[in-house]
PDBQT receptor file of N, H, CA, C and O in Angstrom, charges set to zero:
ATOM      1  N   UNK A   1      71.739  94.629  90.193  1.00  0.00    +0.000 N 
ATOM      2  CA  UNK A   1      72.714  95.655  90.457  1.00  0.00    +0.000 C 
ATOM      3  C   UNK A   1      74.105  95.034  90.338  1.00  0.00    +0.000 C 
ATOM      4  O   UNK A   1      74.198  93.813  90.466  1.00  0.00    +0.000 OA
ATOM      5  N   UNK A   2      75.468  95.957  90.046  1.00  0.00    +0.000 N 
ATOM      6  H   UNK A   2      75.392  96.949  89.942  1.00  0.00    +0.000 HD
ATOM      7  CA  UNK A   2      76.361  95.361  89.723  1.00  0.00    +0.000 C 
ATOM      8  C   UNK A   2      77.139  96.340  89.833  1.00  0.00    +0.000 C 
ATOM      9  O   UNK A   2      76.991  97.383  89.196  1.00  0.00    +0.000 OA
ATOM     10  N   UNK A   3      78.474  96.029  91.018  1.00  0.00    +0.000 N 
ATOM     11  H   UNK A   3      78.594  95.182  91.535  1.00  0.00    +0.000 HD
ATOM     12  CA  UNK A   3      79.624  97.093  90.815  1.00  0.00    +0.000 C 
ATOM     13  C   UNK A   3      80.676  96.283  90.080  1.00  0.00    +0.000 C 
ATOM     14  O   UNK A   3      80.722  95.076  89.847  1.00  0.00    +0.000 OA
ATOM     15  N   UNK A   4      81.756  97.563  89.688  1.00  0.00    +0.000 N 
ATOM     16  H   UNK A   4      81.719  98.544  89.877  1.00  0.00    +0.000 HD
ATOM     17  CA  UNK A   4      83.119  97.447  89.571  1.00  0.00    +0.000 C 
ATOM     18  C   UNK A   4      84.445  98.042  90.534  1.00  0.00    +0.000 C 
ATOM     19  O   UNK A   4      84.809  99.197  90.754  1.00  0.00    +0.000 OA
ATOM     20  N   UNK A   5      84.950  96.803  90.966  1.00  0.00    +0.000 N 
ATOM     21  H   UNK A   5      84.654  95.865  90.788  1.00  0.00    +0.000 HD
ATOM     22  CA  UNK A   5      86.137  97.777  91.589  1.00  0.00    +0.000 C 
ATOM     23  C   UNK A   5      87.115  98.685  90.726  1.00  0.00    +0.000 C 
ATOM     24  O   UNK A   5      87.410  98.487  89.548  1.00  0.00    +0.000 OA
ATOM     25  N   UNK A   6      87.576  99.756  91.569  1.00  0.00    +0.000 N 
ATOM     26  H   UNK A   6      87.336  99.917  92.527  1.00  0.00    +0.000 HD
ATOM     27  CA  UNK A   6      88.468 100.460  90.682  1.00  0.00    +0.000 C 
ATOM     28  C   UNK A   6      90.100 100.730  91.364  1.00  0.00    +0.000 C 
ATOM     29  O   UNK A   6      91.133 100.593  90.710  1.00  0.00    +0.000 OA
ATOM     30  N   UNK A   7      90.060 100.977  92.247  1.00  0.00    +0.000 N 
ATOM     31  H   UNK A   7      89.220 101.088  92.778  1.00  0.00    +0.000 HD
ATOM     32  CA  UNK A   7      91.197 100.876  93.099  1.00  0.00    +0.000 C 
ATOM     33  C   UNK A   7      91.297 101.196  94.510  1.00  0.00    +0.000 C 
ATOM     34  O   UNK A   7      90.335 101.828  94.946  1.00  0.00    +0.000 OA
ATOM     35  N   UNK A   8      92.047 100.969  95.177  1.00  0.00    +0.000 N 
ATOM     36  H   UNK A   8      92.829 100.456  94.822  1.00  0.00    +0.000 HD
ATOM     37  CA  UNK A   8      92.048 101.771  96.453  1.00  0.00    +0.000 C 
ATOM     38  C   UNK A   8      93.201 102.139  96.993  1.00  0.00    +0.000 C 
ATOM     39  O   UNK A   8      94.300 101.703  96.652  1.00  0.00    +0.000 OA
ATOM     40  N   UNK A   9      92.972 103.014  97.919  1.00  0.00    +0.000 N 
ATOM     41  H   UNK A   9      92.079 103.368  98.196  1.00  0.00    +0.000 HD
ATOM     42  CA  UNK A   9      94.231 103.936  98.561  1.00  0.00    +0.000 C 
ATOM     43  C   UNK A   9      95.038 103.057  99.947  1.00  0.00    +0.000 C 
ATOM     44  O   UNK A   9      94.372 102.185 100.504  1.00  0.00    +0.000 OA
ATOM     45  N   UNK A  10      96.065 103.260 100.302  1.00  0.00    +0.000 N 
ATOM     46  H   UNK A  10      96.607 103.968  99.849  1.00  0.00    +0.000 HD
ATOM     47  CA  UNK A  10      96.883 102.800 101.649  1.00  0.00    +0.000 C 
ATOM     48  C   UNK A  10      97.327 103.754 101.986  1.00  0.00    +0.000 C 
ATOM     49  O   UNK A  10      97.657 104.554 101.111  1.00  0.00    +0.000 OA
ATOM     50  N   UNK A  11      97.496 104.034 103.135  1.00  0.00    +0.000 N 
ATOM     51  H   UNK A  11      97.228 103.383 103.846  1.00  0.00    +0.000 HD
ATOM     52  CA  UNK A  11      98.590 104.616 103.758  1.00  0.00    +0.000 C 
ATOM     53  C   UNK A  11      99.477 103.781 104.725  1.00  0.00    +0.000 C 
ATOM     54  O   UNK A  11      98.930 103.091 105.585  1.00  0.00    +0.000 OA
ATOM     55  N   UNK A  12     100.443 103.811 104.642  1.00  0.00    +0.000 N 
ATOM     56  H   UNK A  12     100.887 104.372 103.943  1.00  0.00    +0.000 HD
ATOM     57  CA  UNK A  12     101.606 102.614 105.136  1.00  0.00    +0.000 C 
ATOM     58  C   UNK A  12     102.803 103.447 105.800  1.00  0.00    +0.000 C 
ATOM     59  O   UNK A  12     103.028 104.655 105.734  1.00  0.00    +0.000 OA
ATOM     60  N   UNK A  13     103.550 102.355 106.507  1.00  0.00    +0.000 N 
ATOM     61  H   UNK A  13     103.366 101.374 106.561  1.00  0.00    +0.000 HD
ATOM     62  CA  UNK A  13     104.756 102.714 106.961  1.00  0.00    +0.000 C 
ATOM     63  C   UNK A  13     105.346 101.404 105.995  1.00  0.00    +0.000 C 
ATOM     64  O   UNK A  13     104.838 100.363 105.578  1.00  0.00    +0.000 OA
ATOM     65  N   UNK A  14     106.640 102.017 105.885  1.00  0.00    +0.000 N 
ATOM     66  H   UNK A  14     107.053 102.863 106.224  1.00  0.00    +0.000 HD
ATOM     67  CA  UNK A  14     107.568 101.010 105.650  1.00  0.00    +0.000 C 
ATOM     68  C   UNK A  14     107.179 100.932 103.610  1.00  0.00    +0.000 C 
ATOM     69  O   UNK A  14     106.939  99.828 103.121  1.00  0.00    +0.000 OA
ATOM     70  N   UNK A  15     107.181 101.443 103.246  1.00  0.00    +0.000 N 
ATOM     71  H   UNK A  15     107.376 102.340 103.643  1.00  0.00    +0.000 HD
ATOM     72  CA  UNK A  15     106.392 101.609 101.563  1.00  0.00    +0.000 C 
ATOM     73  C   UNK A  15     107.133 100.743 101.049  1.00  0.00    +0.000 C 
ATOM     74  O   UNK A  15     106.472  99.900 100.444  1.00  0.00    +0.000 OA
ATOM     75  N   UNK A  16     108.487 100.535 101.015  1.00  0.00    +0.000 N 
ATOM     76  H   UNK A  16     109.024 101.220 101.507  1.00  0.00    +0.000 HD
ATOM     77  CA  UNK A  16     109.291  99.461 100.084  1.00  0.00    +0.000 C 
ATOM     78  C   UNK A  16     108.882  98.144 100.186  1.00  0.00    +0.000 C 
ATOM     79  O   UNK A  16     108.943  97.279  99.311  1.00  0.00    +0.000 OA
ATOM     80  N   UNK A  17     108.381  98.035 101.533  1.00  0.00    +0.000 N 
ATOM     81  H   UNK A  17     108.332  98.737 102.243  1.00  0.00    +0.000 HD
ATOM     82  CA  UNK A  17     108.131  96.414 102.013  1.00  0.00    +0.000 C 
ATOM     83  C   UNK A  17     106.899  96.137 100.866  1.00  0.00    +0.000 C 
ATOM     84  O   UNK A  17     106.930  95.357  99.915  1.00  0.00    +0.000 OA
ATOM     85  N   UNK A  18     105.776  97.078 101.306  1.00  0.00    +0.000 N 
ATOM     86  H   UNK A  18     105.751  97.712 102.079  1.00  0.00    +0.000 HD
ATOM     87  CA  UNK A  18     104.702  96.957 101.400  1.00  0.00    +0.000 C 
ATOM     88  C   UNK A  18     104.395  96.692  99.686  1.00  0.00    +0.000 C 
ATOM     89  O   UNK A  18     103.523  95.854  99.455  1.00  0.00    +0.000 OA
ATOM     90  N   UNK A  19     104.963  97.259  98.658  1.00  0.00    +0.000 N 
ATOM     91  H   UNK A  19     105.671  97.939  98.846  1.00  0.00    +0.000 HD
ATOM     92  CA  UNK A  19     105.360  97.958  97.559  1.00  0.00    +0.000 C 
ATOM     93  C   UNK A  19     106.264  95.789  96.673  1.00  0.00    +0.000 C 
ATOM     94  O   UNK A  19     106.067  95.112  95.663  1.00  0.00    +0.000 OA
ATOM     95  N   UNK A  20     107.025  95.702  97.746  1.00  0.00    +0.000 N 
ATOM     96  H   UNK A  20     107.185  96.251  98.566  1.00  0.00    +0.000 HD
ATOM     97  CA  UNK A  20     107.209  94.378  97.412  1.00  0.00    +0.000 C 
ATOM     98  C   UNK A  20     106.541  93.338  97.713  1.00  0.00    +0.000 C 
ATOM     99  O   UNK A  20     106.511  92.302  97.050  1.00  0.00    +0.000 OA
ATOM    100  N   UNK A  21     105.840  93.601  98.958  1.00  0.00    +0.000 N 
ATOM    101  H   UNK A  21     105.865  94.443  99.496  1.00  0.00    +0.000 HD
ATOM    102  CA  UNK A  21     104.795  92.384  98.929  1.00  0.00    +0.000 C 
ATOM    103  C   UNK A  21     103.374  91.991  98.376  1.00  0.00    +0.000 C 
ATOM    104  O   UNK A  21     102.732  90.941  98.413  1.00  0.00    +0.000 OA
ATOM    105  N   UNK A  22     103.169  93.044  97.933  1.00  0.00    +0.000 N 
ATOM    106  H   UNK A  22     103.690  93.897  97.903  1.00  0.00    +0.000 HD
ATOM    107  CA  UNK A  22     101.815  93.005  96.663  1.00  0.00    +0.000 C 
ATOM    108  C   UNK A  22     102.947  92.312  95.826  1.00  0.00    +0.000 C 
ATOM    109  O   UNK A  22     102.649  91.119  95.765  1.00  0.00    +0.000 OA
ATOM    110  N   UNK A  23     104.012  92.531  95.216  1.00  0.00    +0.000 N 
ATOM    111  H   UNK A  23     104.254  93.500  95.266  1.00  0.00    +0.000 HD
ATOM    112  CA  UNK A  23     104.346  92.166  93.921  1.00  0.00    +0.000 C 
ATOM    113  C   UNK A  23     104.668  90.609  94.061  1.00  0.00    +0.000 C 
ATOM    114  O   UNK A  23     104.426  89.819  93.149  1.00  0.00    +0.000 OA
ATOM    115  N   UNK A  24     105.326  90.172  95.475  1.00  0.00    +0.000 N 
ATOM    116  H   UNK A  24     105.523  90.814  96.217  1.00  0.00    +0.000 HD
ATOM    117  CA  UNK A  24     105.423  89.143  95.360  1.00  0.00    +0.000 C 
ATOM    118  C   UNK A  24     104.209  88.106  95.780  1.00  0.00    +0.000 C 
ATOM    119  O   UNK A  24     104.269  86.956  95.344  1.00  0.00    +0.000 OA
ATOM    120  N   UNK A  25     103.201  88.469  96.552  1.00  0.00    +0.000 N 
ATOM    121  H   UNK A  25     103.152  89.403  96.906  1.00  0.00    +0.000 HD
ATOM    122  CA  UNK A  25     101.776  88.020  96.546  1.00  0.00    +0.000 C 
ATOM    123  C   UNK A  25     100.760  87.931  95.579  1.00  0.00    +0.000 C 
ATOM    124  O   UNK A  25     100.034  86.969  95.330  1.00  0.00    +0.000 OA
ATOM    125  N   UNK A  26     100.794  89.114  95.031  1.00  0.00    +0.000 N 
ATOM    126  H   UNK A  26     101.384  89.896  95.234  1.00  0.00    +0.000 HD
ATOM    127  CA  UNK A  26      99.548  89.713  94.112  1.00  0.00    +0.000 C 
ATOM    128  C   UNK A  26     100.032  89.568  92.514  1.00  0.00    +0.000 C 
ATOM    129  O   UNK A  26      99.280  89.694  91.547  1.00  0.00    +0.000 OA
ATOM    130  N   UNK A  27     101.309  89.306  92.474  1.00  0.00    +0.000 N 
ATOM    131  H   UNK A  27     101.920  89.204  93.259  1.00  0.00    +0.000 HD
ATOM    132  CA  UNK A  27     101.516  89.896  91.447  1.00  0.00    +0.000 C 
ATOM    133  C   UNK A  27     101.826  91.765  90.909  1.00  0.00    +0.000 C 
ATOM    134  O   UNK A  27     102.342  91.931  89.804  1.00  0.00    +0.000 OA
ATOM    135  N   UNK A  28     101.557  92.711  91.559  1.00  0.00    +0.000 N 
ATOM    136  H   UNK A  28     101.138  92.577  92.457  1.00  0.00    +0.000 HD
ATOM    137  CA  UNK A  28     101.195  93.636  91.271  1.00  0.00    +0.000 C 
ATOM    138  C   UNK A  28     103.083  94.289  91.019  1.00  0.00    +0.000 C 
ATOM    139  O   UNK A  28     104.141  94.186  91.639  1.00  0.00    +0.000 OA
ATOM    140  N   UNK A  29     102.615  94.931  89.776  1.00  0.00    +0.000 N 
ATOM    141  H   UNK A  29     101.755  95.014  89.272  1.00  0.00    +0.000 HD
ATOM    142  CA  UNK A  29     103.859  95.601  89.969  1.00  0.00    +0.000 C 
ATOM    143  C   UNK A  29     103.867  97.270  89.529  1.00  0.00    +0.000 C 
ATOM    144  O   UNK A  29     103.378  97.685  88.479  1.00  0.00    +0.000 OA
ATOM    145  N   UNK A  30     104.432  98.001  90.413  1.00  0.00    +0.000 N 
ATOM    146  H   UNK A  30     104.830  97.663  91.266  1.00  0.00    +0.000 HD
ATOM    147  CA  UNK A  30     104.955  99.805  90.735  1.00  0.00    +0.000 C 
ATOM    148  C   UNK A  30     104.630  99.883  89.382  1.00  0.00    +0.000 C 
ATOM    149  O   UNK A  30     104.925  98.921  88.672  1.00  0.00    +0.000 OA
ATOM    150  N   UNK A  31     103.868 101.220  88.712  1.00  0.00    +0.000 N 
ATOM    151  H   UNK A  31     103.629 102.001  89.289  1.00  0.00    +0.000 HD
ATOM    152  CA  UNK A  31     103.823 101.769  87.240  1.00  0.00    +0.000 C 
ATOM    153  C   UNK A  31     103.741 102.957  87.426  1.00  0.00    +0.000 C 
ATOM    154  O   UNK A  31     104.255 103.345  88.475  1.00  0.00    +0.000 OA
ATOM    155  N   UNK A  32     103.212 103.812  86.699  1.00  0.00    +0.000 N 
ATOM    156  H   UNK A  32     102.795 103.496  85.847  1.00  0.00    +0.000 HD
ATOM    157  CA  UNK A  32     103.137 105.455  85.573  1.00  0.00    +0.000 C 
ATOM    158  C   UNK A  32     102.450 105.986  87.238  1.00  0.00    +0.000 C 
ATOM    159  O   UNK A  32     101.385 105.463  87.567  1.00  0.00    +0.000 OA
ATOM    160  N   UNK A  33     102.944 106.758  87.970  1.00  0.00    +0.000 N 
ATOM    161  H   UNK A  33     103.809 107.182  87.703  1.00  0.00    +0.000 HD
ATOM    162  CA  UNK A  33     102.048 107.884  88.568  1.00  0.00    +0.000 C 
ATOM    163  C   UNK A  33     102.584 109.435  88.453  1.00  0.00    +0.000 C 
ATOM    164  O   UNK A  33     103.609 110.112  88.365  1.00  0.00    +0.000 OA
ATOM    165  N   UNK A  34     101.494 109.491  88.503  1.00  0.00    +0.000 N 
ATOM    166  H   UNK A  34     100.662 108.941  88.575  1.00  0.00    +0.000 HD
ATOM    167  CA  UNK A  34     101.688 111.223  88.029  1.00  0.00    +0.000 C 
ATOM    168  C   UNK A  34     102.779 112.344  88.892  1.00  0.00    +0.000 C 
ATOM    169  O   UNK A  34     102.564 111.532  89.792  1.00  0.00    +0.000 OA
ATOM    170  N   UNK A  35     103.298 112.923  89.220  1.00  0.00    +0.000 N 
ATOM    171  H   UNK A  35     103.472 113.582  88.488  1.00  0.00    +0.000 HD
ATOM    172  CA  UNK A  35     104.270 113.931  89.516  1.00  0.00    +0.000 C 
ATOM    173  C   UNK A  35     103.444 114.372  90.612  1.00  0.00    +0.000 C 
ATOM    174  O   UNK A  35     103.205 115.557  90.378  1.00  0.00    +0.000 OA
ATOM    175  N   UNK A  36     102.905 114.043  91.649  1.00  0.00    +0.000 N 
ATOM    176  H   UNK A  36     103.098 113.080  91.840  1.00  0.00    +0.000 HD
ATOM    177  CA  UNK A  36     102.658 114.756  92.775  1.00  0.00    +0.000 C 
ATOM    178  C   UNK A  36     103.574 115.401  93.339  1.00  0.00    +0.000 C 
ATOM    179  O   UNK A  36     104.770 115.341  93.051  1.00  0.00    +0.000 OA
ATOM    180  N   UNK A  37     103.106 116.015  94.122  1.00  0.00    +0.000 N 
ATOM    181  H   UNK A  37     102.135 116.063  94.356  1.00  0.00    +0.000 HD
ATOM    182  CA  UNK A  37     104.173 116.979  95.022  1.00  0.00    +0.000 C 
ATOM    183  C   UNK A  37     104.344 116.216  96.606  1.00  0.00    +0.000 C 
ATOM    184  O   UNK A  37     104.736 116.903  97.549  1.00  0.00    +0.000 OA
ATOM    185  N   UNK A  38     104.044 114.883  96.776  1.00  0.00    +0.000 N 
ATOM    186  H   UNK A  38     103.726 114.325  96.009  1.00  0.00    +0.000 HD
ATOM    187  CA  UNK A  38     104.319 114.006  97.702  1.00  0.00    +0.000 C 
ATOM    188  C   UNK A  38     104.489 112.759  97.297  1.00  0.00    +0.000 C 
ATOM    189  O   UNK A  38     104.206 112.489  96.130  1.00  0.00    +0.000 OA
ATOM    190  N   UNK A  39     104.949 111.825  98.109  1.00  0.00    +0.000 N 
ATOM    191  H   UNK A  39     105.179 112.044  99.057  1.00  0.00    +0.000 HD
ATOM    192  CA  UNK A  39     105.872 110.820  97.413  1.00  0.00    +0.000 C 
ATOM    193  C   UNK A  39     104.773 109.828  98.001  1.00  0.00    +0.000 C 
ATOM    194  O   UNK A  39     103.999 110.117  98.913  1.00  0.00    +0.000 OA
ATOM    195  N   UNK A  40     104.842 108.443  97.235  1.00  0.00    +0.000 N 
ATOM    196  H   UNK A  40     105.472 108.208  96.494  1.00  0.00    +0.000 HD
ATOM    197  CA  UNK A  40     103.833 107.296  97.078  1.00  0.00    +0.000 C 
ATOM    198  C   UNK A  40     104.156 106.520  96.044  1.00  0.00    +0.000 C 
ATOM    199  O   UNK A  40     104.979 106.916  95.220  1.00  0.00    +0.000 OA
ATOM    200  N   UNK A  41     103.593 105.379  95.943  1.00  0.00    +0.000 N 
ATOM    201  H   UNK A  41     102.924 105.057  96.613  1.00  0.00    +0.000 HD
ATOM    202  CA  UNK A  41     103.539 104.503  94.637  1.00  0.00    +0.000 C 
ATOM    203  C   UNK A  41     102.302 103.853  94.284  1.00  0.00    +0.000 C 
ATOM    204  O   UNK A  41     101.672 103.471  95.270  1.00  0.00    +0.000 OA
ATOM    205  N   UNK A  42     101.739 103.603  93.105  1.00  0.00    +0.000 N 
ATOM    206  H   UNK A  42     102.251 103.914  92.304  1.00  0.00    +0.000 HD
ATOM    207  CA  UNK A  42     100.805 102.920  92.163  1.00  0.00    +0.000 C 
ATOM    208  C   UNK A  42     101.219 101.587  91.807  1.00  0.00    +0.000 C 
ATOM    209  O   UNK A  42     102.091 101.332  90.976  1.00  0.00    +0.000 OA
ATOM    210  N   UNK A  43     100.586 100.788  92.440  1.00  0.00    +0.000 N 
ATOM    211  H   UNK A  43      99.878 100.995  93.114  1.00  0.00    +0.000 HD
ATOM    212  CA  UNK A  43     100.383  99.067  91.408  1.00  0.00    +0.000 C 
ATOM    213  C   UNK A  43      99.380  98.880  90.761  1.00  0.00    +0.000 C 
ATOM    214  O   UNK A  43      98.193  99.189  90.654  1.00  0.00    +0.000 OA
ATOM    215  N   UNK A  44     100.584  97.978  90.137  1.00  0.00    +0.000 N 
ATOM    216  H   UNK A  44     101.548  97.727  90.223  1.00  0.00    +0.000 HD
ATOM    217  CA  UNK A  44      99.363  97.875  88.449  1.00  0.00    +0.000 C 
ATOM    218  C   UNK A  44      99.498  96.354  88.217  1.00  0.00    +0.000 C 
ATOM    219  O   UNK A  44     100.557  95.752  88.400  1.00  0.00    +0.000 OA
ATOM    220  N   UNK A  45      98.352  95.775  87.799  1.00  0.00    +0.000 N 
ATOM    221  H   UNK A  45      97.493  96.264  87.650  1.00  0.00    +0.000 HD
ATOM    222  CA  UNK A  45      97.915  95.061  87.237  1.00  0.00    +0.000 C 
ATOM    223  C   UNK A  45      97.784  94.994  85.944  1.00  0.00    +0.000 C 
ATOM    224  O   UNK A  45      96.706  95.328  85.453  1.00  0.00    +0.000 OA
ATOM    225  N   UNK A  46      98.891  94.534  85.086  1.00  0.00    +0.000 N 
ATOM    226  H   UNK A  46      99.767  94.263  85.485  1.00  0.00    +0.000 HD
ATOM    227  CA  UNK A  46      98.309  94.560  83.719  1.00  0.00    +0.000 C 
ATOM    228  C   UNK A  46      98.694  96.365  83.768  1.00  0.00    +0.000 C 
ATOM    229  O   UNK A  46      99.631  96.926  84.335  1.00  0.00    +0.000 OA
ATOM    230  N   UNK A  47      97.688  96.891  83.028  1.00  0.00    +0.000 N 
ATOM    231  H   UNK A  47      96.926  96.436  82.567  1.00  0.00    +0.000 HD
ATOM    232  CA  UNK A  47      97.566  98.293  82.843  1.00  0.00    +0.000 C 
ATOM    233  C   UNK A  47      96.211  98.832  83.348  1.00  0.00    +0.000 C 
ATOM    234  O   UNK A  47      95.528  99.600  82.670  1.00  0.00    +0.000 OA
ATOM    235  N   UNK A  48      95.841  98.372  84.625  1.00  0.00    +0.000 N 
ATOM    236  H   UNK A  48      96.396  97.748  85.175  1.00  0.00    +0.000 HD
ATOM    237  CA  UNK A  48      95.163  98.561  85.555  1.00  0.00    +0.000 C 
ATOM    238  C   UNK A  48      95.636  98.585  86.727  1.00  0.00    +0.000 C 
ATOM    239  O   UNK A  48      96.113  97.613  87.313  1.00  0.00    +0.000 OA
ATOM    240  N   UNK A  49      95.486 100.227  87.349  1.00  0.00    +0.000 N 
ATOM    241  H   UNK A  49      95.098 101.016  86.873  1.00  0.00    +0.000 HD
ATOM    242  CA  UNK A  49      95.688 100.883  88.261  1.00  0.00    +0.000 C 
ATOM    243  C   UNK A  49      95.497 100.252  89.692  1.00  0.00    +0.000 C 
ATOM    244  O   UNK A  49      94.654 100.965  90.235  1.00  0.00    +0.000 OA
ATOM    245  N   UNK A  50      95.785  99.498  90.351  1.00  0.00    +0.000 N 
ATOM    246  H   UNK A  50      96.471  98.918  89.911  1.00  0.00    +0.000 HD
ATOM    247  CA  UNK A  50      94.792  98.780  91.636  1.00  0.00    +0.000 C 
ATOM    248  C   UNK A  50      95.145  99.318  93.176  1.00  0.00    +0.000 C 
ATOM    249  O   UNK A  50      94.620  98.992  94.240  1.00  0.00    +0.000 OA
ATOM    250  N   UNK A  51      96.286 100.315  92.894  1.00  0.00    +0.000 N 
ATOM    251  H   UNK A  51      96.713 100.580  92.029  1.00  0.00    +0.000 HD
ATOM    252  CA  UNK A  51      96.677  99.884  94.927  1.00  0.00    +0.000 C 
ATOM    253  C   UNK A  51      97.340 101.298  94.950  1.00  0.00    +0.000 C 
ATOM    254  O   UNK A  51      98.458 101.122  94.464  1.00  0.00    +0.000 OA
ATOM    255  N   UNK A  52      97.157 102.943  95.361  1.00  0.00    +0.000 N 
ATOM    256  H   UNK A  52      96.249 103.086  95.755  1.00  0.00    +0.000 HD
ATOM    257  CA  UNK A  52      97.662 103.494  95.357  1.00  0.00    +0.000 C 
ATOM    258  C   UNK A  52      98.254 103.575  96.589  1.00  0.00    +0.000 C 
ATOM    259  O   UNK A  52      97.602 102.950  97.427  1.00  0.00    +0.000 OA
ATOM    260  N   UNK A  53      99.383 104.180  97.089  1.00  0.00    +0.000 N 
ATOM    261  H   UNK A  53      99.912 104.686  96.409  1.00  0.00    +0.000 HD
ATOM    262  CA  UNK A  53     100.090 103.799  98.421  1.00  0.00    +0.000 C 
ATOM    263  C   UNK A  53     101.037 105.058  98.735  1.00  0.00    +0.000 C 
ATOM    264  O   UNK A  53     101.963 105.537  98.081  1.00  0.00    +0.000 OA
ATOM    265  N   UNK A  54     100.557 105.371  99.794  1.00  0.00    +0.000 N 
ATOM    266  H   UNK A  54      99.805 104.982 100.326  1.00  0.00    +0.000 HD
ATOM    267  CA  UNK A  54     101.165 106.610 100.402  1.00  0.00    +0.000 C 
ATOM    268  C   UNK A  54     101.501 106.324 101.528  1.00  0.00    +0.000 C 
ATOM    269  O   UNK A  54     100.863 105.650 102.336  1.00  0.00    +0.000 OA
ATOM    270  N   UNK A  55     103.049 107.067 101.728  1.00  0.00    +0.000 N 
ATOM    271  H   UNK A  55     103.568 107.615 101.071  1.00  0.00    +0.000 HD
ATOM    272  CA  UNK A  55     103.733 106.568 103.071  1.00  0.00    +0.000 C 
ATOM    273  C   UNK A  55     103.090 107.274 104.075  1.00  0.00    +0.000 C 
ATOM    274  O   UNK A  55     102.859 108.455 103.813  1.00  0.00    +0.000 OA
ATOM    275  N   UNK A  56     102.663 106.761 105.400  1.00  0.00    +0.000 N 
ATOM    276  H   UNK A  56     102.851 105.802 105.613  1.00  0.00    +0.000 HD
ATOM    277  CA  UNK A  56     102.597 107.975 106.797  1.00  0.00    +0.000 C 
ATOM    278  C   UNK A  56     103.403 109.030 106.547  1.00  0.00    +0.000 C 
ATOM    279  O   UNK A  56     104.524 108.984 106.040  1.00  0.00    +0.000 OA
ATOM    280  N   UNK A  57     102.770 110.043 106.939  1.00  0.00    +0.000 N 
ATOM    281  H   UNK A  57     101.860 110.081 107.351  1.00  0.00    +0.000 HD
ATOM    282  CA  UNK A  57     103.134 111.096 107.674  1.00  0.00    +0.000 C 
ATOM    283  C   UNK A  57     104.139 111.150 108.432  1.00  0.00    +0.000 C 
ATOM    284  O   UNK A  57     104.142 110.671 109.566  1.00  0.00    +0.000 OA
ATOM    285  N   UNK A  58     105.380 111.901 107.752  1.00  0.00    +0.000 N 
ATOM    286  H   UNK A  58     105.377 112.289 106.831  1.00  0.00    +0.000 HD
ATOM    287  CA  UNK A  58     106.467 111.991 109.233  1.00  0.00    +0.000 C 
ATOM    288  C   UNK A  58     107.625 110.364 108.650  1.00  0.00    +0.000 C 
ATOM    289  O   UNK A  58     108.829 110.405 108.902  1.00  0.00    +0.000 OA
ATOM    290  N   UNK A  59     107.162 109.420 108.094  1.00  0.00    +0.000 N 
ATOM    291  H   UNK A  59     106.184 109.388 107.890  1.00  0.00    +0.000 HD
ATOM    292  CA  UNK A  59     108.124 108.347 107.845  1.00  0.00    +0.000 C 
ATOM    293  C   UNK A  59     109.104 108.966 106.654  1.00  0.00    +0.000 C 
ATOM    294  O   UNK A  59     108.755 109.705 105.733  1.00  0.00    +0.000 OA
ATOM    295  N   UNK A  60     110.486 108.431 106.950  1.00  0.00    +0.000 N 
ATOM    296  H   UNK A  60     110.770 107.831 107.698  1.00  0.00    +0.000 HD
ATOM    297  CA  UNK A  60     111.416 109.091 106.345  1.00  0.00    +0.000 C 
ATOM    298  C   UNK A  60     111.559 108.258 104.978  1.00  0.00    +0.000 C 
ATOM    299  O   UNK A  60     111.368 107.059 105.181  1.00  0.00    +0.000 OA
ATOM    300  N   UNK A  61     111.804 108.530 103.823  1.00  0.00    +0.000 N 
ATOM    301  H   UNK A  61     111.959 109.504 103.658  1.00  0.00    +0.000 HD
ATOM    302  CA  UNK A  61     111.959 107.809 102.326  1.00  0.00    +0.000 C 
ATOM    303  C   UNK A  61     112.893 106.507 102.498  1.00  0.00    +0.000 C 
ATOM    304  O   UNK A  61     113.838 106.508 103.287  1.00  0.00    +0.000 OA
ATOM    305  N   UNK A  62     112.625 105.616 101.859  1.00  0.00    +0.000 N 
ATOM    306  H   UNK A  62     111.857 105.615 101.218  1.00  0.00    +0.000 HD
ATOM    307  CA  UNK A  62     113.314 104.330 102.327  1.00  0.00    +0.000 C 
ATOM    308  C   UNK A  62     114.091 104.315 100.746  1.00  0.00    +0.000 C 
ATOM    309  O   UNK A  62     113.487 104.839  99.809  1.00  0.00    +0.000 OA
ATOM    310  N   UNK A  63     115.065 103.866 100.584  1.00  0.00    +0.000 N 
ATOM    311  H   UNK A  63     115.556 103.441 101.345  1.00  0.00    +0.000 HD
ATOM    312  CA  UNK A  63     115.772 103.487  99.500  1.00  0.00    +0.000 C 
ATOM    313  C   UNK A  63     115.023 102.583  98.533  1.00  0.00    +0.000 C 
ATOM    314  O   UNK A  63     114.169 101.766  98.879  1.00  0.00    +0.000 OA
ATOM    315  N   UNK A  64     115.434 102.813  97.269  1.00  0.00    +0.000 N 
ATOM    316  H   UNK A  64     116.127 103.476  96.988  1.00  0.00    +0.000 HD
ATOM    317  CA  UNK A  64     114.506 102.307  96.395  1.00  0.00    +0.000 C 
ATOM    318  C   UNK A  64     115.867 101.110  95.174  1.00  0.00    +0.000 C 
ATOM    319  O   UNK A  64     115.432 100.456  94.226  1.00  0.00    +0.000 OA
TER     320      UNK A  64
């Protein structure tokens, strides 16, 4: 038997931090997400999708 990972979801406070510290840990850097009607960000690997990230509930938009 044999999986593949594909990605996974967060929900976070503080999204800018969180958003920079994959990139400066992981490597991962913010790419292409689709036009939701709520705000979040996608890291990517390469052109692989890995870390989708949605702020809590109620946390106010942090400067980008």
């Amino acid at each position: 038997m044999s999986w593949q990972f594909d990605h996974f979801n967060l929900q976070v406070s503080r999204e800018a931090d969180i958003v920079r510290f994959f990139g400066d840990v992981m490597g991962w850097q913010p790419g292409y997400r689709p036009a939701f009607p709520f705000p979040g960000s996608w890291l990517y690997e390469g052109e692989q999708a890995l870390l989708h990230i949605l702020p809590v509930a109620g946390d106010k938009p942090e400067a980008r």
